[in-house]
N, C-alpha and C positions, 0 to 999 in steps of 0.2 A: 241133090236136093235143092230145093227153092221153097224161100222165103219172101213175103213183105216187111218183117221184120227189121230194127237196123243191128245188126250184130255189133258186139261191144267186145272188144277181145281182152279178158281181164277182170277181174274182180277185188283192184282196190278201192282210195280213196274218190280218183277221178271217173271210174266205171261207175261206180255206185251214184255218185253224182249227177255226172250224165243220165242216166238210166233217169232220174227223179224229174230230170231238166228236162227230160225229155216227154214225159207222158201228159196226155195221154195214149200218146204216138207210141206204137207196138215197139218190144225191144225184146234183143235175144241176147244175156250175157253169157259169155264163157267162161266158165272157171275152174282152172284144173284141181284144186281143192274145195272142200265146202267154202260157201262164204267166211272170209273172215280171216283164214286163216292161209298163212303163204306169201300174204298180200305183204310189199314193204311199208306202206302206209297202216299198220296196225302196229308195226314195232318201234312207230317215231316215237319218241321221247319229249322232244323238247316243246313243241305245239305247233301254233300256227303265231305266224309273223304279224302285226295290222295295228296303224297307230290309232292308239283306242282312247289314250292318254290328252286329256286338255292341255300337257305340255307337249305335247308330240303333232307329228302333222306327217300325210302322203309324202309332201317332198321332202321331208328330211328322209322316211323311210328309203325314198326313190335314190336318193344322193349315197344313203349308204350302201344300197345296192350297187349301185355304178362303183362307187368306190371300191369295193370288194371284187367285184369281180373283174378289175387288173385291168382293163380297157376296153374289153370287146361288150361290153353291156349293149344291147337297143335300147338307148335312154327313153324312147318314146314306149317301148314296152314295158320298161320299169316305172314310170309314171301311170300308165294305165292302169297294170297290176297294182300296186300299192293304193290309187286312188279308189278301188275296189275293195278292198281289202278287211276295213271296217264291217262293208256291209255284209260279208260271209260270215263274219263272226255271229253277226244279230240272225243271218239267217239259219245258222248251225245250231245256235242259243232256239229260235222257234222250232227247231226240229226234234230238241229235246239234252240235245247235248250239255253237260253238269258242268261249263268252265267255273274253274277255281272262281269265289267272287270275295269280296271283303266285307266287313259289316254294314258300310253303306250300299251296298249291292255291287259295287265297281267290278270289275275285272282283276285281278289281280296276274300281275306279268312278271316274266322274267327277264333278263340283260343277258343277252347270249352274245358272243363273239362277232366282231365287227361291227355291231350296231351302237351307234349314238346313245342310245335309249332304252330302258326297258319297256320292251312290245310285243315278247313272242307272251301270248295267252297259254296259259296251259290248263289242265285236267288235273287234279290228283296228284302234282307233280312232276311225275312224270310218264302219265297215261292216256297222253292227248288224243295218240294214234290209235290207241287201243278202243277209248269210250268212245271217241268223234266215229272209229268204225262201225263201231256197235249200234247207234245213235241209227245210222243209214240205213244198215244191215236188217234192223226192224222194221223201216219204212221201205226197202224193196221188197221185203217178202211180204208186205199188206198194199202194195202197189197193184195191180191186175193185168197195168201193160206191161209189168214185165217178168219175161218168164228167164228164169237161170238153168244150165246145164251145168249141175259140176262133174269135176271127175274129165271131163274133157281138157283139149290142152289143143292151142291153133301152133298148125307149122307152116304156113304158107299162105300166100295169097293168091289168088286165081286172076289173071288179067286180061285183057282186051283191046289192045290199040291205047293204052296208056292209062286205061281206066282201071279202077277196079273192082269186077264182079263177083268175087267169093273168095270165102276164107277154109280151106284144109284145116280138118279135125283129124287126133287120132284119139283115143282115150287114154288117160293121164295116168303112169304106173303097170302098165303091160303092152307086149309086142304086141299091140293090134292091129289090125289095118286102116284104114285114113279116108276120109267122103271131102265131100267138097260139098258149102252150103252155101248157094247162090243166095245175094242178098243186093237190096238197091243202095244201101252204102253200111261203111267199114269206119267204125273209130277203135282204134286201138291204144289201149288204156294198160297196156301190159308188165309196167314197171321196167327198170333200167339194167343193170349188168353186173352190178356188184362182185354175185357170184362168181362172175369169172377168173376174179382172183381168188388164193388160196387161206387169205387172211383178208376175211368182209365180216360186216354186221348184215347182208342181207338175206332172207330167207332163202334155202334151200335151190329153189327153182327159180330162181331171178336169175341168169346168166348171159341177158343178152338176147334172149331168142327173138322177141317182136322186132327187136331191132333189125336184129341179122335178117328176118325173112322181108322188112318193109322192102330193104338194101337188096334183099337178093330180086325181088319184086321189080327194082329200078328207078328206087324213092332217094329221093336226095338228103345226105345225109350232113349234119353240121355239127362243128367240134365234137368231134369222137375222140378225138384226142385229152380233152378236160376229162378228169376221176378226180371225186373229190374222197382226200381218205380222212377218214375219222382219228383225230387225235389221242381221242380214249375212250377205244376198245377194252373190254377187262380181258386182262393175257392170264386166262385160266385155261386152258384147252381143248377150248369149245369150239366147233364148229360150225354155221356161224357162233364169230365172236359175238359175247352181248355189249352192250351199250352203256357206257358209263355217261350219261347228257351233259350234252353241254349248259347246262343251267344249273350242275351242279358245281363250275367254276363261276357261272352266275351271278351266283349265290355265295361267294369266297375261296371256295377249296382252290388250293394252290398244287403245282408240279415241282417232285421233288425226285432226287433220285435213290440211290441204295444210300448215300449220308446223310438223308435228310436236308440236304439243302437245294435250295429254289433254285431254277435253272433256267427259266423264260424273263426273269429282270434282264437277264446279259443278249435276248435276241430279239426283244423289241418293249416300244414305250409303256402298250397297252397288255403285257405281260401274259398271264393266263385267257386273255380277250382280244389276242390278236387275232387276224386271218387264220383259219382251219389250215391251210397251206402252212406258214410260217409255223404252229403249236407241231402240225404234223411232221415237218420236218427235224424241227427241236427234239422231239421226242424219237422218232427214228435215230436221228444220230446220238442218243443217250442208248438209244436198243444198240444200236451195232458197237459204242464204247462198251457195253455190258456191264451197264451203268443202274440198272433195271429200274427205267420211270416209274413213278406213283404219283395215283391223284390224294391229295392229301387230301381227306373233309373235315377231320377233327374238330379246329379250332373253327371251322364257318359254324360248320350242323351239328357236333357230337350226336349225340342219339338219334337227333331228330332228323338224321337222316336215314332212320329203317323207316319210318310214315311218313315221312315225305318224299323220300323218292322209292316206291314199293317195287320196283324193277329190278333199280340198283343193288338193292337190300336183298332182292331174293336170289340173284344173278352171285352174289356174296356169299348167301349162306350156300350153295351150292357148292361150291369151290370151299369151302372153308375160313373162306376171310369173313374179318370182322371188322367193317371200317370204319367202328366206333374205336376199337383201339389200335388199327393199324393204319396205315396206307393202302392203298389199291393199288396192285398192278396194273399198270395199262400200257396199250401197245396201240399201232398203228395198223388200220383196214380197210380196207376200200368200203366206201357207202353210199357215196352217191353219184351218178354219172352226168353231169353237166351238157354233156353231147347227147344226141339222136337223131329222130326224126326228123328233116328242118319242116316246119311248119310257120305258115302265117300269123297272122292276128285273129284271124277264125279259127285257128287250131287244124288247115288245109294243108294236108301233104302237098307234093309235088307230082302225084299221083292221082286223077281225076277219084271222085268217090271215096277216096280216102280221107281221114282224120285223124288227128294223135292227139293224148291231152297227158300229163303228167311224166315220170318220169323215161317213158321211150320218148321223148318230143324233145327237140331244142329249138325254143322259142325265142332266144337271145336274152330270157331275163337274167337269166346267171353269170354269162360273160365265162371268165376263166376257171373263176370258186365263186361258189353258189353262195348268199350270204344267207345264216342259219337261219334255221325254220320257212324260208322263202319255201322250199320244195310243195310242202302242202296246200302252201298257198296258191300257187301256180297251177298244181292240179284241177281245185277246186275253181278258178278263174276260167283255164280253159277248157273242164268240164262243160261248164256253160256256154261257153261261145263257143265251142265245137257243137253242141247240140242247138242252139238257137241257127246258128248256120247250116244246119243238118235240114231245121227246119224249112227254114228260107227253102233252101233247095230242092224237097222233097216236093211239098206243098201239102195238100190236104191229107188229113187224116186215113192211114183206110185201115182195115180190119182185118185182122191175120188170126189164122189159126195157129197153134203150141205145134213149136216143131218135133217128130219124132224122130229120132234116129237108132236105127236100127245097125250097128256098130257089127264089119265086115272082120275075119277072122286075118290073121299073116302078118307080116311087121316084122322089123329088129328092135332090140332095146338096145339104149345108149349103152356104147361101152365105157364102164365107169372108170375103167383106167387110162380111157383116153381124154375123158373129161378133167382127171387128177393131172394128168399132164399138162394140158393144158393153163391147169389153175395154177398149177406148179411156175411155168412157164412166164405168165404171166406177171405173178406176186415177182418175182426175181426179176424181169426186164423190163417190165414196163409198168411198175410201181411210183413208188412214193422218187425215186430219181432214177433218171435216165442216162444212158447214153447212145453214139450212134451203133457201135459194136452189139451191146446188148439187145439192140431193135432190133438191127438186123439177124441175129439169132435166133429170136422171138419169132418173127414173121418165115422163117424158114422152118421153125418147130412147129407151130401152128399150119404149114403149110404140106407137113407129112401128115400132121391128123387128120387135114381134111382130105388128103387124098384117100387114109385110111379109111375115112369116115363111110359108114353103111346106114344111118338114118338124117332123115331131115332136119331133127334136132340138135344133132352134132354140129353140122354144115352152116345152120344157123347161129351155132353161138365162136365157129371158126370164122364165119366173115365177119362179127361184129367185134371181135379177137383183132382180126386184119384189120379194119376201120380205125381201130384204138391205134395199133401201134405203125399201122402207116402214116396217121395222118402226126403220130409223135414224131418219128423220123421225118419226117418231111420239116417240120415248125422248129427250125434251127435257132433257138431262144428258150429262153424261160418265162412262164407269166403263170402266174395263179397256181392251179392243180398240177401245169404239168412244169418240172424240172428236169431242164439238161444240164447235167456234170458238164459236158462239154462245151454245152452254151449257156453260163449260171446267168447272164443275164437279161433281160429284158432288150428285143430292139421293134425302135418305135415304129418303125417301116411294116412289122409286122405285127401290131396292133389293130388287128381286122378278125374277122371271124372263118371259121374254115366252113367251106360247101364243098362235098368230097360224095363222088357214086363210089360202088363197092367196085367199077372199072377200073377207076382211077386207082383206087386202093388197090387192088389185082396187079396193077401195074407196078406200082412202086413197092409191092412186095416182091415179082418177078427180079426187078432190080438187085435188090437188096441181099436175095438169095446168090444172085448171080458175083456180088461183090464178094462173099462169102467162099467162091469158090476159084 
């Protein structure tokens, strides 16, 4: 099939964006669920990052970025971003979005982890992701250039001498068979990999796949090796874990364990408000002492933490807890993924006609760990400059008709126990700590699945599987998100950023298997 349209592969924060940034210029989104939902940008919590504050400012924002993210930051990208940053707020506020405001109208923000200052804006508490979705979700489907498929789900990209000319569909939830939908350009908008591992906060079908298929494509990919894990997950037995915010240590609640006593004064200055990295690892090593961490809210929120944070609260009464009278179990999960796509300052692959904007993209603002709330940010930033760039490059408007597809019978479905394996796989070797044994394990387990493997969906979320823990095997040090046992600490020589093809990676999992035997 062929299209004039620009296909958007993806239906979260940064699709929806794009898609608005872009019209009146014709757009085709894909989305394997209805809008709205599946998306990891609906289950953020905490808000959106942006110095809103008369005592706040861009570079203080930008400085704590760099600072957070261990050394590999693009300073020059972190000033951009942040310098920006305000004005999404005012432009999400005219689109209709209810940020929390105070009696003189201000903004009201929260002090989430690493940051100097309180600046992430929230919603409701903690319903940023959820309403800021909504907000868009209403204004693309009264938009007229752009038309959505759900129910659809991309596993490929179609190319040409280094370009790219279309994107492979199958339909999303049955063995069906797969079209190719020629298109003059590709921004994939398709969220990051959480899922890979077997203990995440991300929905369902995040595992990596945009990733894997840019990679498989012949897209350059950058630190794949950075996961950032979530300090506090609620350890109820959910799959995904839900999200305890980080606004709600914010806001006081402190880390205790099974005696109630506080356990982040003894691992760093800024205690419950250190680096995600450092809480996460604190609290990992309280899990494996079977010390069973809690986030304590009591004394910050007492009550007033079922309406103000309505997530939290309901995530609780599910499971049984009451975290007006007790503690919350939390645990550690993978959430968010630092690496991907490499892309420019336009949000350009390395890939002619391609684009990435949000969490499959690494743009260098994160560095090693992402400082909190930045994710949405970044979306939202390179939403637009991928689409104004889109523009540049297309030129003039033209006029597409609604694409029909007419969806061919045949296909495998994923085998969900190889996918279980996998996540299995994963969560155990290339977690919250590493080493070089357990990589190498890892990339040789992953490396019978994908031999196994009988769909294109598998295969893309086993190279982005390989990406991660090649490029962790390789980065003989520790910095940020990723920690080696073996190498606990930081060296300065390799304070640079990884650019890795899924070759390279092929390669040095060839290795590694071979070390093994």
């Amino acid at each position: 099939m062929k299209t004039d349209r620009i296909v958007i592969v993806g239906a979260g924060m940064g699709a929806l964006f794009a898609a608005l940034s872009l019209a009146p210029r014709p757009v085709l989104m894909i989305s394997p669920e209805r809008l709205g939902e599946g998306a990891s940008s609906a289950w953020a919590q905490g808000g959106v990052a942006a110095a809103m504050a008369e005592t706040d400012s861009p570079e203080a924002h930008a400085a704590d970025t760099v600072t957070a993210g261990a050394g590999t930051v693009d300073a020059d990208v972190a000033t951009m971003v942040t310098a920006d940053a305000a004005h999404f707020i005012l432009d999400l506020t005219d689109l209709g979005t209810p940020f929390d405001r105070d009696d003189n109208g201000g903004y009201v923000m929260s002090r989430e982890a690493a940051h100097s200052a309180a600046r992430v804006v929230r919603v409701q508490g903690d319903q940023a992701g959820r309403q800021i979705m909504e907000t868009l979700i209403g204004r693309v489907r009264n938009t007229p250039s752009v038309q959505v498929i759900e129910g659809a789900l991309a596993t490929g990209l179609e190319t040409d001498g280094g370009r790219v000319t279309g994107v492979w569909l199958r339909r999303a939830g049955d063995p069906s068979g797969k079209i190719v939908i020629h298109a003059p350009a590709v921004l994939l908008a398709g969220g990051g990999s959480g899922g890979l591992f077997a203990h995440t906060t991300n929905p369902p079908r995040i595992r990596g796949q945009v990733i894997g298929f840019a990679a498989r494509a012949g897209a350059m990919i950058a630190d794949p090796e950075f996961v950032q894990f979530h300090p506090t997950a609620i350890d109820m037995g959910e799959d995904p874990m839900p999200l305890a915010t980080e606004a709600l240590r914010g806001e006081g609640a402190v880390l205790v364990d099974k005696d109630g006593t506080r356990f982040m004064l003894e691992e760093h200055p800024d205690a419950e408000l250190a680096p995600r990295d450092i809480v996460a690892r604190a609290i990992f090593k309280q899990t494996q002492a079977e010390m069973r961490p809690m986030l304590d809210t009591r004394a910050a929120l007492g009550d007033s933490v079922l309406t103000r944070f309505p997530a939290v609260a309901e995530a609780c009464a599910r499971a049984g807890f009451d975290p007006v009278a007790n503690p919350i179990p939390v645990a550690v999960a993978a959430h968010y993924h630092m690496g991907g796509v490499d892309t420019d300052a336009d949000g350009r692959a390395s890939l002619g006609r391609l684009w990435v904007c949000g969490e499959a993209s690494s743009t260098g603002l994160h560095g090693a760990n992402r400082l909190a709330s930045n994710g949405l940010l970044e979306a939202l930033v390179y939403a637009r400059k991928a689409a104004e760039d889109i523009v540049r490059t297309l030129g003039d408007v033209p006029t597409a008709s609604e694409v029909q597809i007419d969806w061919p019978e045949g296909g495998d479905p994923v085998n969900g126990d190889a996918v279980q394996r996998l996540r299995d796989t994963m969560t155990e070797h290339v977690g919250v700590r590493r080493n070089a044994l357990g990589l190498r394990h890892a990339l040789a387990t992953i490396a019978e699945i994908e031999a196994a493997a009988e769909t294109e969906t598998l295969r893309n979320m086993t190279a982005t599987a390989t990406l991660i823990a090649a490029a962790a095997l390789a980065r003989e040090e520790s910095r940020g998100g990723h920690f080696r046992d073996d190498f606990p600490d930081p060296d300065p020589a390799q304070a640079h950023r990884t650019k890795i093809t899924l070759d390279r990676a092929m390669d040095i999992r060839s290795k590694a298997v071979e070390a093994l035997t």
